[in-house]
SEFI-99289 format. One record per residue (C-alpha): x, y negated, z; residue number from 1; residue in three letters. Coordinates in pm, 1 decimal. Each point is the difference from the previous one (the first is absolute). Layout:
<domars>
DOMAR        x        y        z   i  aa
DOMAR        X        Y        Z NUM ala
...
</domars>
This chain:
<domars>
DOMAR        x        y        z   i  aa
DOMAR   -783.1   3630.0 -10812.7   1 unk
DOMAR   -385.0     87.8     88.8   2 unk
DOMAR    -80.1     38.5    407.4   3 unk
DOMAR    -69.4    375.8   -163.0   4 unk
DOMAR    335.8     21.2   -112.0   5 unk
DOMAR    186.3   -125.6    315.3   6 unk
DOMAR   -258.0    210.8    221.7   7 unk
DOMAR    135.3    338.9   -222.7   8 unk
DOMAR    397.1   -100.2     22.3   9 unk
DOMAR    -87.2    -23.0    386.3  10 unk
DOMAR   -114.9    328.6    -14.3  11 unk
DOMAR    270.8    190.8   -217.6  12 unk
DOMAR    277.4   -206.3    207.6  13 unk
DOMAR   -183.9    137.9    346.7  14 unk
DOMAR    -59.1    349.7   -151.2  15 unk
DOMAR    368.0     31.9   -140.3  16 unk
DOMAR    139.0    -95.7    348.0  17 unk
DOMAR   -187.0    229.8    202.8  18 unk
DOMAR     94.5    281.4   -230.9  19 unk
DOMAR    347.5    -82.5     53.2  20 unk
DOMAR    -24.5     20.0    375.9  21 unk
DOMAR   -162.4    356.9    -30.1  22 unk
DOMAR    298.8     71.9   -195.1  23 unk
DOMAR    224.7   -132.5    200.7  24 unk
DOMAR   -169.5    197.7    282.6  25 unk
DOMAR     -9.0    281.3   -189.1  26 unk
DOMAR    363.0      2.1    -34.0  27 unk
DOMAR     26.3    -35.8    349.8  28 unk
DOMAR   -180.0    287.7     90.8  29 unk
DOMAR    212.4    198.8   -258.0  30 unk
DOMAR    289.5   -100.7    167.4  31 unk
DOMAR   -161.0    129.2    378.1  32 unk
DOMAR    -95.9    309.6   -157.3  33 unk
DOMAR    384.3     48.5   -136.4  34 unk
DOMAR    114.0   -110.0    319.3  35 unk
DOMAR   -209.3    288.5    167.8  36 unk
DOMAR     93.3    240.1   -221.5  37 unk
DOMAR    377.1     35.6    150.9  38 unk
DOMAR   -192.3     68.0    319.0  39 unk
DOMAR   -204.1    284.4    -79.1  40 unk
DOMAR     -5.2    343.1   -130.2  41 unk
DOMAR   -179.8    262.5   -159.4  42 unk
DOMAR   -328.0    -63.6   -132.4  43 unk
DOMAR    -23.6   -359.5    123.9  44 unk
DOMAR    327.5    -79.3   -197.3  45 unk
DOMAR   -257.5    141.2   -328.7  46 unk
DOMAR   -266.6   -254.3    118.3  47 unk
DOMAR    188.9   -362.0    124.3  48 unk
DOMAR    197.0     80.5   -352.4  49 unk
DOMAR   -370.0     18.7   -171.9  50 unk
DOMAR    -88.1   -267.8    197.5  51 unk
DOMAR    299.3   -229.2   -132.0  52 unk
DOMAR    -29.1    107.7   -370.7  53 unk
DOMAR   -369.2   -108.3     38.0  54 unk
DOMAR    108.6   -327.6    187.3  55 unk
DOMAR    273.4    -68.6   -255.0  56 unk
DOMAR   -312.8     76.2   -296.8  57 unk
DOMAR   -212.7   -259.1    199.5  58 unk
DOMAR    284.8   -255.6     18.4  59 unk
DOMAR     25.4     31.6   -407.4  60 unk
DOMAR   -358.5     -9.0    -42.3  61 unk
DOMAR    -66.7   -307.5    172.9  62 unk
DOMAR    334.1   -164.5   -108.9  63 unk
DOMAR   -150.5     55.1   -401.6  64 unk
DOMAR   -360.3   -109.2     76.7  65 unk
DOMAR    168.9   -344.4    138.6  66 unk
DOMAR    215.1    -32.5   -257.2  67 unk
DOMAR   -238.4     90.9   -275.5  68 unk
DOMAR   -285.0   -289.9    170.2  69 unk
DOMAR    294.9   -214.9     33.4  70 unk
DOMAR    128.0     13.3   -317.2  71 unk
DOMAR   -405.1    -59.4   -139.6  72 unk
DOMAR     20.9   -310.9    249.3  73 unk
DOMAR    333.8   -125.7   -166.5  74 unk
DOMAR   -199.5     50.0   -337.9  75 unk
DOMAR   -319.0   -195.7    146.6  76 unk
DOMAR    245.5   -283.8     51.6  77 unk
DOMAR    193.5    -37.9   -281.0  78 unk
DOMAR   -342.3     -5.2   -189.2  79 unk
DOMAR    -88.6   -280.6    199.5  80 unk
DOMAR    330.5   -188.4      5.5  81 unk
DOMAR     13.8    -45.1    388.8  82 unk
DOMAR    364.6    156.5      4.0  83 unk
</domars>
């Protein structure tokens, strides 16, 4: 495998495990937002629930993009034949 090569698996590896932190903090924020949402009433129940659907959306969105440059690294490196 080319110094190019290893130099873009580096890259997809980094990039798909920082995604899945952000998704994992996502998540966690989602959770907060839930947990806040037995605390409150009113109109702030209508916005930490908003805020936890969008939290929940941001923990699937990252979670994809991760999987989807993961699953292009596991592709790079069967193609190569370093697994």
């Amino acid at each position: 495998m080319s110094n190019p090569d290893l130099l873009e698996l580096a890259i997809r590896e980094g990039a798909a495990k920082a995604l899945r932190a952000r998704a994992e903090a996502a998540a966690a924020r989602a959770e907060d937002c839930r947990t806040k949402i037995g605390l409150k009433t009113g109109g702030a129940l209508v916005i930490s629930t908003a805020e936890s659907a969008l939290e929940e959306r941001n923990a699937r969105d990252w979670r994809a993009l991760a999987d989807e440059i993961g699953s292009g690294l596991g592709e790079k490196q069967n193609d190569s034949g370093d697994l």
